[in-house]
C-alpha positions as CSV (number, residue, x, y, z in Angstrom):
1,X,0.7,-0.8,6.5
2,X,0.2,1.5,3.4
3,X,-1.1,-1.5,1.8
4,X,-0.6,-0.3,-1.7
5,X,-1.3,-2.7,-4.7
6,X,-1.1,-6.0,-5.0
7,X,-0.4,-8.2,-8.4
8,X,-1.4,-11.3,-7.5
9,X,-3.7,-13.7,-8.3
10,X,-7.4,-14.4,-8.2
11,X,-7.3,-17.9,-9.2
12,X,-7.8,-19.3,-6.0
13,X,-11.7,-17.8,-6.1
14,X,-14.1,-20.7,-6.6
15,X,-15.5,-19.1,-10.1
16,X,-17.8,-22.0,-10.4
17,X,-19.4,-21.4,-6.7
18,X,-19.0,-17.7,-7.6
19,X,-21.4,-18.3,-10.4
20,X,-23.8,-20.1,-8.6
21,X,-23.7,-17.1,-6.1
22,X,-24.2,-14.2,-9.4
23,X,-27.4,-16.4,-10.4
24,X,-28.7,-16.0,-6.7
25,X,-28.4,-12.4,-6.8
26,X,-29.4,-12.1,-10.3
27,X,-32.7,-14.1,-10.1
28,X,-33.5,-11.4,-7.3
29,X,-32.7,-8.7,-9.8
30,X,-36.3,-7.4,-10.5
31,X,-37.5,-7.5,-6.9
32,X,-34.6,-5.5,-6.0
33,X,-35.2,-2.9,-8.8
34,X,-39.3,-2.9,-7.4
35,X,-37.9,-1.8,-4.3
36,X,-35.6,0.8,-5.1
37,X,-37.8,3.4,-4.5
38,X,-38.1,2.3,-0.4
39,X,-34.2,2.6,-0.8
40,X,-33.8,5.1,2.0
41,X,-36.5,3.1,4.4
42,X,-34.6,-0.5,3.6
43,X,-31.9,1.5,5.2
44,X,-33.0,3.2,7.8
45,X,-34.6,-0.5,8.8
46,X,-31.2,-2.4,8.5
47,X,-28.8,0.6,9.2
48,X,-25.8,-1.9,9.8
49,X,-22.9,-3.0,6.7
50,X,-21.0,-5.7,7.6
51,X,-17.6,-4.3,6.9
52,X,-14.3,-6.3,6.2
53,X,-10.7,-4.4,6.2
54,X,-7.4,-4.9,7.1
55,X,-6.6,-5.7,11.1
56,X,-2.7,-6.3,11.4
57,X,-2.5,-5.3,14.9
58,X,-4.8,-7.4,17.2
59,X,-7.4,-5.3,17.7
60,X,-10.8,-6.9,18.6
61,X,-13.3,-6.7,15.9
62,X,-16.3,-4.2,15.3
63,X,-19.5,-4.8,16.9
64,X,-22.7,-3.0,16.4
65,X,-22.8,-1.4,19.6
66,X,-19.2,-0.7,19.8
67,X,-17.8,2.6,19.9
68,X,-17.0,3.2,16.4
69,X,-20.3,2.5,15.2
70,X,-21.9,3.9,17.3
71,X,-20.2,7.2,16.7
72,X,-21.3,6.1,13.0
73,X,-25.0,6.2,13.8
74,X,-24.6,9.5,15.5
75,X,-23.3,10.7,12.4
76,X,-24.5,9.3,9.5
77,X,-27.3,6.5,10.6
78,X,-25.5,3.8,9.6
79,X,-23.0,1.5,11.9
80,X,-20.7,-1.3,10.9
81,X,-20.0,-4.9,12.3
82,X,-17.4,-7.8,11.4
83,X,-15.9,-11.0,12.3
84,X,-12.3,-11.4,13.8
85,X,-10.6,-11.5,10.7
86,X,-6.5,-11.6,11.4
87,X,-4.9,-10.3,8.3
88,X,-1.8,-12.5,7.9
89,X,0.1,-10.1,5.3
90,X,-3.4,-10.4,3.8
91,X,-2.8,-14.2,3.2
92,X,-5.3,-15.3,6.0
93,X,-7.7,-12.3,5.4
94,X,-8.4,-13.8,1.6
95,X,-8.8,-17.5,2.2
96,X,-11.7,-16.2,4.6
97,X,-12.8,-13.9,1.7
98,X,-13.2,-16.0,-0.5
99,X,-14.2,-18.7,1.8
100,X,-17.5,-16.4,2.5
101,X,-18.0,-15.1,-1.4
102,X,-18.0,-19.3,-2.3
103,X,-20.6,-19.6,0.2
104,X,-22.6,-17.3,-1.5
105,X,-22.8,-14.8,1.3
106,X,-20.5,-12.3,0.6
107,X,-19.8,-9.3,2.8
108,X,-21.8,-6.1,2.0
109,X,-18.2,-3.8,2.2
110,X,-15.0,-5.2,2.0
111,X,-11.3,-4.9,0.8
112,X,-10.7,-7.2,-2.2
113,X,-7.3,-8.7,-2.2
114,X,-4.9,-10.6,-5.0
115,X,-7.5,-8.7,-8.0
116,X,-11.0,-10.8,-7.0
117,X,-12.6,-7.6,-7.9
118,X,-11.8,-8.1,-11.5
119,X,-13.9,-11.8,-11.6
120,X,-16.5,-10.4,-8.9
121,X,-17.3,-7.5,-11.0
122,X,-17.7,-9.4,-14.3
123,X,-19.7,-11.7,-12.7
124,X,-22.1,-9.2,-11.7
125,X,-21.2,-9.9,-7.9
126,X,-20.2,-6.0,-7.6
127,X,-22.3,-2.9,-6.7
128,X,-22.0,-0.4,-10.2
129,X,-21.4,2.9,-7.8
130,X,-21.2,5.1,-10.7
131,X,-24.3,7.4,-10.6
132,X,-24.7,7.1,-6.5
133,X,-21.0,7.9,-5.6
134,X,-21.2,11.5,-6.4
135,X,-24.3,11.6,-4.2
136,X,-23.7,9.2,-1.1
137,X,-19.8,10.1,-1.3
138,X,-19.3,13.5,-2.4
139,X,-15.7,13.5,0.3
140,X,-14.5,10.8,-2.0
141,X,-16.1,11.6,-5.4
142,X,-15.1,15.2,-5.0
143,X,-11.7,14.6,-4.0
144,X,-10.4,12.7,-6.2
145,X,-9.3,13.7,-9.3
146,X,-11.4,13.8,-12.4
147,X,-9.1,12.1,-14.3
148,X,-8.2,9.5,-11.8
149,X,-12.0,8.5,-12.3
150,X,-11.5,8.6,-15.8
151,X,-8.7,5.9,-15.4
152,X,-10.7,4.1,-13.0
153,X,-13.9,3.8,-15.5
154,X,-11.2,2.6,-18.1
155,X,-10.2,0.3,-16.1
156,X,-14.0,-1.7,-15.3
157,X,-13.1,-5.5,-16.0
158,X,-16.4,-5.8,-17.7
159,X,-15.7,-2.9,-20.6
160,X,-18.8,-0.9,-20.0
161,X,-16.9,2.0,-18.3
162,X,-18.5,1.7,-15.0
163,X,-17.0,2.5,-11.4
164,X,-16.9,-0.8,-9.6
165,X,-14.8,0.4,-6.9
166,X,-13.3,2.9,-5.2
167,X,-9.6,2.8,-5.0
168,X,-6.6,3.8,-2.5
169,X,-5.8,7.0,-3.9
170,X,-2.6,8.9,-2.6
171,X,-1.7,12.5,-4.0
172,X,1.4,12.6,-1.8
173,X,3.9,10.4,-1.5
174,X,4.8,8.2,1.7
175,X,8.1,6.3,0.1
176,X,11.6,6.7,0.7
177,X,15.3,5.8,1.9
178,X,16.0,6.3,5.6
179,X,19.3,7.1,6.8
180,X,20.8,6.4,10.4
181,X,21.8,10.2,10.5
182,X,23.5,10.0,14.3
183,X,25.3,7.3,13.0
184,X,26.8,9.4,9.9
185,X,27.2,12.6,12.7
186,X,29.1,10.0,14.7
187,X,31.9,8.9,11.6
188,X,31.8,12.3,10.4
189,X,30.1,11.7,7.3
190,X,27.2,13.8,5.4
191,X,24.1,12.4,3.8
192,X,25.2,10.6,0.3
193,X,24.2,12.9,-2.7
194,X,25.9,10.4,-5.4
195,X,26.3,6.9,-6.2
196,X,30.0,6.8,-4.8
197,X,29.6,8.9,-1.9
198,X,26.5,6.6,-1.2
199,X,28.8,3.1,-1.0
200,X,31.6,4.5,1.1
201,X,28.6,5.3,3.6
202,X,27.5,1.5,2.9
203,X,31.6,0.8,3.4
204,X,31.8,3.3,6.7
205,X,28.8,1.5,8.3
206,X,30.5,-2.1,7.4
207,X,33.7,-1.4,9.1
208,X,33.4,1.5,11.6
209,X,31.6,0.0,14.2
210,X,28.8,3.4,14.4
211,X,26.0,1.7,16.6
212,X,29.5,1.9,19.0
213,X,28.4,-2.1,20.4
214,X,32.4,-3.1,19.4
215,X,31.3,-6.0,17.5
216,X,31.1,-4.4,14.0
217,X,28.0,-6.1,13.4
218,X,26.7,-3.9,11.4
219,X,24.3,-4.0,8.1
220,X,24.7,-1.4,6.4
221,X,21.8,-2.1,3.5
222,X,19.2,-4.5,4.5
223,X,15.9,-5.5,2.5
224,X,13.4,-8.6,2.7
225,X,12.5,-11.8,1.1
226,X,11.7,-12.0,-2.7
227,X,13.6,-8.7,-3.0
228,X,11.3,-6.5,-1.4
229,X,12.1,-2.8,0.0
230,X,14.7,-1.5,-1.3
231,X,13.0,0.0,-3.7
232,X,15.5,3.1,-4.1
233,X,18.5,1.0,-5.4
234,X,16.5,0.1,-8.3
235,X,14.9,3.9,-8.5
236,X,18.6,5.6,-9.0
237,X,18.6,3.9,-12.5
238,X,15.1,5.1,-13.1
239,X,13.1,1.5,-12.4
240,X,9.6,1.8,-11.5
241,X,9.2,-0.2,-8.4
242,X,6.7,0.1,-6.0
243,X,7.4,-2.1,-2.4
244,X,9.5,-4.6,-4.8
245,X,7.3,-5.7,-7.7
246,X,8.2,-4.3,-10.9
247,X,6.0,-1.4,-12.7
248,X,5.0,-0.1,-16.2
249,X,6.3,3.5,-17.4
250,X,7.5,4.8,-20.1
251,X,10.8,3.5,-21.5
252,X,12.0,5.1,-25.0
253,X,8.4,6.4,-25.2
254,X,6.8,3.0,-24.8
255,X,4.9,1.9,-21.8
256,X,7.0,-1.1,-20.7
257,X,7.6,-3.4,-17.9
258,X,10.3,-2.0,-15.6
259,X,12.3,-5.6,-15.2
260,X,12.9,-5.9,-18.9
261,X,14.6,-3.0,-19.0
262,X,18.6,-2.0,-19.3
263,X,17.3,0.2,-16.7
264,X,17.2,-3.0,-14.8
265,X,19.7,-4.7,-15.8
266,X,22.4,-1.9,-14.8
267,X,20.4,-1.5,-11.6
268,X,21.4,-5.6,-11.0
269,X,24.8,-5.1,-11.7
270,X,24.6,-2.7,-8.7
271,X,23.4,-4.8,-6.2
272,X,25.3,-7.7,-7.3
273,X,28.1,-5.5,-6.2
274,X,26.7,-4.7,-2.7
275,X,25.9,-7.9,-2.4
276,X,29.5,-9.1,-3.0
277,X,30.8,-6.4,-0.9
278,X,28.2,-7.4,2.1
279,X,27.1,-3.8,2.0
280,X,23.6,-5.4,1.0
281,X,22.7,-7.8,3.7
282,X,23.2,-11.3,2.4
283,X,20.5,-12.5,4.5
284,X,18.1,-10.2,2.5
285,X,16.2,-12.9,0.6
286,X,15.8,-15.0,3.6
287,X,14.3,-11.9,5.6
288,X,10.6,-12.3,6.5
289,X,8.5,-9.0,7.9
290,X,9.5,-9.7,11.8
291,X,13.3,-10.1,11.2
292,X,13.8,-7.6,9.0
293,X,12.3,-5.3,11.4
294,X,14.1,-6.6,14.3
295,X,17.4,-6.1,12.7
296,X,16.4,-2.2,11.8
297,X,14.7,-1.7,15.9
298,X,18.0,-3.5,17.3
299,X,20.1,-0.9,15.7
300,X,21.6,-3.0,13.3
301,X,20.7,-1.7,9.8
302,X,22.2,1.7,8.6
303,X,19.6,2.4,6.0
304,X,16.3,0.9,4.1
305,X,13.2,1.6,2.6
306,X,9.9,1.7,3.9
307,X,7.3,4.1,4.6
308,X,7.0,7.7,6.1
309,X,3.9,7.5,8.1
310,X,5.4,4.4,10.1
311,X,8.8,5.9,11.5
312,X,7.5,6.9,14.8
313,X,5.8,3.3,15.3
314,X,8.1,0.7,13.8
315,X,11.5,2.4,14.4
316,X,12.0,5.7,16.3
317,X,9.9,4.3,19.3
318,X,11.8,1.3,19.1
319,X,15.1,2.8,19.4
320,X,14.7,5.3,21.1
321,X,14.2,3.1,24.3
322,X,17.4,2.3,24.3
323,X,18.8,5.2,22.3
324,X,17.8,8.7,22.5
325,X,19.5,10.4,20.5
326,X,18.3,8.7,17.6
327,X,18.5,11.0,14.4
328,X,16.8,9.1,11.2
329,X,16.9,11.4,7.7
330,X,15.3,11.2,4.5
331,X,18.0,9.6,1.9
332,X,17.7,11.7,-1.2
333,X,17.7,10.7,-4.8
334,X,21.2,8.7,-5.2
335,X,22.6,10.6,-8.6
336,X,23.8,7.9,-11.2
337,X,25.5,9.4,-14.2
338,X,23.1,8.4,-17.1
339,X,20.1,7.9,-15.6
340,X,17.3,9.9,-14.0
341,X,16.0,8.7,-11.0
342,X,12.7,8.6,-9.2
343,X,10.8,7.0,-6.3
344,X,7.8,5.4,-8.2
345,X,4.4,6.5,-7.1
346,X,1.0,5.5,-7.9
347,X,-1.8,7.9,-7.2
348,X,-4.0,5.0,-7.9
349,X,-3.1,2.2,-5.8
350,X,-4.6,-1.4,-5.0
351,X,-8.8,-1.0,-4.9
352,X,-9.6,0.0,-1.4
353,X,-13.6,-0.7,-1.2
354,X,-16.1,-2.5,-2.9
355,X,-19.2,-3.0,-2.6
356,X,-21.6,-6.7,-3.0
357,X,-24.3,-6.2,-5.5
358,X,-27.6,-6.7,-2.8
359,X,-29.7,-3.9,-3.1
360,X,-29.9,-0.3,-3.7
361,X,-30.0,0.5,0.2
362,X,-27.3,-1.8,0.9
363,X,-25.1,0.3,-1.3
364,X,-26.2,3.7,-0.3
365,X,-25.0,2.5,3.4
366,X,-21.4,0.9,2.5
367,X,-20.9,4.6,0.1
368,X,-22.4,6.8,3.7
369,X,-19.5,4.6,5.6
370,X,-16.7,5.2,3.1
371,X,-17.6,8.9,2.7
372,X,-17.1,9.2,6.8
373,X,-13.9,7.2,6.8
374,X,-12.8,10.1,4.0
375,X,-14.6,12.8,5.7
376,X,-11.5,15.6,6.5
377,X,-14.1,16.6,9.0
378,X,-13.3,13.1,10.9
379,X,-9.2,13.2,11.1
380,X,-9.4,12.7,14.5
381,X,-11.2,9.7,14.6
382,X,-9.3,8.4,11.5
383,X,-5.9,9.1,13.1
384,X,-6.6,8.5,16.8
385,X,-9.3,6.5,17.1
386,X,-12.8,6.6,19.0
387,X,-12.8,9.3,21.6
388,X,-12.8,7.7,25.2
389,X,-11.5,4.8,23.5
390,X,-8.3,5.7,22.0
391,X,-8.0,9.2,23.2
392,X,-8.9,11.6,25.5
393,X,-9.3,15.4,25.1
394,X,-8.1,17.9,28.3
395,X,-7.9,21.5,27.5
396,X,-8.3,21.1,23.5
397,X,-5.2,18.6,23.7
398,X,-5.6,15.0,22.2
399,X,-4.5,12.8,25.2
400,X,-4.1,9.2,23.5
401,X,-4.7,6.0,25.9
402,X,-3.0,3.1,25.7
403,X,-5.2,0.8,25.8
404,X,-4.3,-3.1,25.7
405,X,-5.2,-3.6,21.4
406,X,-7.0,-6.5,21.9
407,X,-9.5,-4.9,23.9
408,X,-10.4,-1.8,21.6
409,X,-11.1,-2.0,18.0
410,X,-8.9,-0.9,15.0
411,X,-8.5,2.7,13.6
412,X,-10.3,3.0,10.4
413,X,-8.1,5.3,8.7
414,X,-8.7,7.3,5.5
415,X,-8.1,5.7,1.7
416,X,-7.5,9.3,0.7
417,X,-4.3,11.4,1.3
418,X,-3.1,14.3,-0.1
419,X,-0.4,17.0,1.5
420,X,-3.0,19.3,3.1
421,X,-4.4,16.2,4.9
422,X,-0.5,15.6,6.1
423,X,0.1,18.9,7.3
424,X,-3.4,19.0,9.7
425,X,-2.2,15.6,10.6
426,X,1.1,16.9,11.7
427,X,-0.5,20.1,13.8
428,X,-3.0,17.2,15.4
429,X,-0.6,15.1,16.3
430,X,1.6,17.6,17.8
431,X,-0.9,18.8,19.8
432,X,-1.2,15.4,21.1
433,X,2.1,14.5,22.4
434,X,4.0,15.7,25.1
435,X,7.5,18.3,24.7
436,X,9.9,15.4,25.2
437,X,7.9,13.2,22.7
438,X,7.4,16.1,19.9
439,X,11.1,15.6,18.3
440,X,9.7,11.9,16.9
441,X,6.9,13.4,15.0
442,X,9.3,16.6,13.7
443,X,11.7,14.4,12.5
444,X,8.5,11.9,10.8
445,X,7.3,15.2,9.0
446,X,10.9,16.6,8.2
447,X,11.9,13.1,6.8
448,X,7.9,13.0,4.7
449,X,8.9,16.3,3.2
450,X,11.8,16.0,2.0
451,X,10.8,12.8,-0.1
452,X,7.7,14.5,-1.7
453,X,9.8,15.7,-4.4
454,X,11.4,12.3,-5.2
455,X,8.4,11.1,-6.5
456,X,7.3,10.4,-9.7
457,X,3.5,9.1,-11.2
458,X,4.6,6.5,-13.7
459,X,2.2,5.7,-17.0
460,X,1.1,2.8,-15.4
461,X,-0.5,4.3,-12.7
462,X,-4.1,2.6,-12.4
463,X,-3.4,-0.3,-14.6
464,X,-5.7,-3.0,-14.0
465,X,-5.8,-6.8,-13.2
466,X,-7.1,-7.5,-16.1
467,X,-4.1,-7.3,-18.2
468,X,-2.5,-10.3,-16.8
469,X,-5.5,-12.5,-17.3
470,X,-4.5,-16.2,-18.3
471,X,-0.6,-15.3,-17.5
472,X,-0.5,-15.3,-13.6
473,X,3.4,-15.9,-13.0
474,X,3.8,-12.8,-15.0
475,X,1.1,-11.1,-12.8
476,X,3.1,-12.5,-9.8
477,X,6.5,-11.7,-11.1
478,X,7.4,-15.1,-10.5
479,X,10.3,-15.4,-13.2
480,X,11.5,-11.7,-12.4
481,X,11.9,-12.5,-9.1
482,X,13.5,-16.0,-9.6
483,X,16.1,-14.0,-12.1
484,X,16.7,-11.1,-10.0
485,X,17.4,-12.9,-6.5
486,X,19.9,-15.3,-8.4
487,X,21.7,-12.7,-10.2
488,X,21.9,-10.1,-6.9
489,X,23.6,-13.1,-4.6
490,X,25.8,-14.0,-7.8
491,X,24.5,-17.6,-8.6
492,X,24.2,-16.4,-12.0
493,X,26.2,-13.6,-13.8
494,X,24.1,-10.7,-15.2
495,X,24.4,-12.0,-18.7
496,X,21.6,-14.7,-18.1
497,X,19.5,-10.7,-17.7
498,X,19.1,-11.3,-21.7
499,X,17.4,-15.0,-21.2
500,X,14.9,-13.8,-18.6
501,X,13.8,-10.7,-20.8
502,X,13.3,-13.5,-23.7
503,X,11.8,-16.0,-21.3
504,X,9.2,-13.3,-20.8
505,X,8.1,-12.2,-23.6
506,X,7.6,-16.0,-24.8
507,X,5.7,-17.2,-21.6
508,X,3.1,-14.5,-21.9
509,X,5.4,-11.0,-21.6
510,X,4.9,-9.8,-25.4
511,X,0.5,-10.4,-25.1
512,X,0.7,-8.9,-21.8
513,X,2.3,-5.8,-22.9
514,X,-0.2,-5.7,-26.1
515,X,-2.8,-5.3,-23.6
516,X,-1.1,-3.0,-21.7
517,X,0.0,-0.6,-24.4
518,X,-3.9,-1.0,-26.0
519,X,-5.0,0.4,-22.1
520,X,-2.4,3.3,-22.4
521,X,-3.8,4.5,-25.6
522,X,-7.0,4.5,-24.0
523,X,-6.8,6.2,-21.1
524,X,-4.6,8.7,-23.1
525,X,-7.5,9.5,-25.4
């Protein structure tokens, strides 16, 4: 997954067992500061941080003497552990979270998940990495961009200015369309450039029968539950939205909510039309992850939205089983007369690390293990895993072994990516596959360049959690999503678009965006 941001809520952290946790920690304060000189020998003692991050794919959990940190040790002296924590769309992964801050024993390095950074770091649960990042982390300090850090230090929940995590940070862009292209070779038809040529494609793939199965079974447009991934229908009428949630940008020179928009509301006049016309799958909002993707891998779905990176794993491999001459493209911006569209990007995406506030060793460790994960010097082992383990070299040539994935531990791949990452990537991973496997990764990289230019940063890139304290149905887009799903499927006409913007703003939309706009201007001075 590309795991991107989340805007939901905290709540569900015990803040009264989270205090009692802070006054642990801050009761050991001065003993800690007396032995922050014997930093480096704390470490060198207890070289191990229990590490917690995102495992969606079986694999078995990190073990001291396991192979990735043991290549850790070798490199930097310090090696990681963790429990089997299944990630459950990240739903499982934060009840256990926050089952183990509550307890007061919180993990030294973990992902934080639905904003719990925001309440940790007020609460003085949080490592301040300000002054030792630069030092411990120089392949993430360094790379990132200096006013990316600025935002970030704008951003600290507890208004000191202070770096209490280090986020996801993407300087290309891995959203897009994807078009069945053999299936557009196969009725004749070119890859849409405008809004009209785009629906007779949606029409073509309705009634032409292209996956040639004689059943005319067909979807041409296909998205998932709560309105999720297809992002580009809303981007043609320039709405920022990033894997279905809603985004701030700049709307007649004010930062504003995306869904409150006319943008929007001409964007849901659209898909109420598709949806009419079946040419958006009326099963869309009933779609959960697993069916979604086994209507796209069954050859059923003539175009969606996802992301770049996972084409060769979650569809070409897939599909190509059974059919191989599979030809997936890039769709390009749709043109709309009257509006200018993007794909929304966010170089500064959901926090990727942070670190529990336990001692000056602890932190220098958890900083040595994020710089290695971001270390360019370590795309192999980012990308393919643990020599031996996941891959083998012969002749200079990166062999990988498929191992059972339960039986070998997940990849820990980089929070950092930027184009000149991508492009080493691609000349790795080509010199890891064989000549009749080569054509899935060309057509991955073909597709990923031609949707860097779609992209756009919006003004709300970096915004924080804290915005939406007190108002978490806004934060969750509950009543945008309620509004939206009923006006795509028709249950309501799009005039009942003017109740939900003033529903909104009355429930919490109108001290939200105060906040918001009072961010903006800061982070613009």
């Amino acid at each position: 997954m590309k795991r991107k941001r989340t805007t939901l809520t905290a709540a569900t952290v015990s803040i009264a067992l989270l205090g009692t946790m802070v006054a642990g920690c801050s009761s050991n304060q001065d003993a800690k500061q007396g032995a922050s000189s014997n930093a480096s020998s704390n470490a060198s003692n207890n070289p191990y941080v229990e590490l917690w991050t995102v495992n969606d794919q079986g694999n078995k959990n990190y073990e001291k003497d396991g192979p990735t940190s043991k290549k850790m040790l070798q490199d930097i002296g310090v090696g990681i552990y963790n429990p089997l924590v299944v990630w459950d769309g990240g739903n499982n992964y934060s009840q256990k979270l926050q089952t183990r801050i509550a307890s007061g024993d919180i993990p030294d390095l973990f992902v934080p998940w639905k904003g719990i950074e925001s309440d940790l770091a007020k609460q003085g649960a949080l490592a301040d990495l300000t002054d030792l990042l630069p030092k411990y982390a120089p392949h993430v300090y360094n790379r990132i961009p200096e006013d990316v850090w600025k935002n970030v230090k704008k951003s600290d929940p507890t208004g000191k200015g202070r770096i209490y995590f280090v986020p996801k940070v993407t300087l290309s862009n891995d959203y897009g369309g994807f078009i069945r292209k053999d299936w557009l070779d196969k009725l004749g038809l070119s890859i849409p450039q405008t809004q009209d040529e785009y629906v007779n494609v949606l029409r073509a793939f309705r009634d032409k029968d292209p996956n040639g199965n004689g059943q005319k079974d067909e979807l041409p447009l296909s998205g998932r539950e709560q309105g999720r991934w297809f992002d580009n229908l809303f981007g043609m009428y320039g709405v920022a939205m990033l894997e279905g949630y809603p985004q701030w940008d700049l709307y007649n020179g004010e930062i504003t909510y995306s869904a409150i928009t006319p943008n929007m509301k001409a964007s849901l006049t659209f898909l109420n039309k598709l949806y009419a016309e079946k040419l958006l799958d009326n099963n869309t909002f009933l779609n959960k992850s697993n069916d979604w993707w086994a209507r796209i891998t069954s050859e059923k779905v003539g175009t969606w939205f996802h992301l770049g990176h996972g084409l060769p794993s979650t569809t070409f491999g897939p599909i190509s089983q059974k059919n191989p001459k599979l030809d997936i493209a890039a769709v390009p911006l749709i043109k709309v007369d009257g509006y200018q569209g993007y794909i929304t990007n966010t170089r500064i995406n959901s926090p990727a690390w942070v670190i529990a506030n336990k001692s000056e060793a602890t932190t220098i460790n958890a900083l040595k293990v994020i710089d290695w994960i971001n270390d360019p010097a370590h795309l192999k082992e980012t990308n393919f895993g643990m020599k031996d383990v996941n891959y083998k070299e012969e002749n200079g040539k990166i062999i990988p072994l498929n191992s059972e994935k339960s039986t070998v531990e997940a990849i820990l791949f980089p929070t950092i990516t930027d184009w000149e990452g991508e492009k080493i990537l691609h000349e790795l991973t080509m010199n890891s596959l064989n000549d009749d496997q080569k054509w899935m990764e060309e057509m991955k990289y073909k597709a990923l360049t031609d949707i860097q230019s779609q992209a756009k940063t919006i003004a709300g890139d970096g915004l924080p959690a804290s915005v939406y304290d007190g108002f978490t149905d806004i934060k969750n887009h509950t009543l945008y999503q309620e509004y939206m799903a009923k006006i795509i499927i028709g249950e309501w006409p799009i005039d009942k678009f003017d109740e939900f913007v003033e529903k909104w703003k009355k429930t919490g939309g109108d001290e939200v965006t105060k906040r918001v706009k009072e961010w903006y201007k800061q982070i613009k001075q």
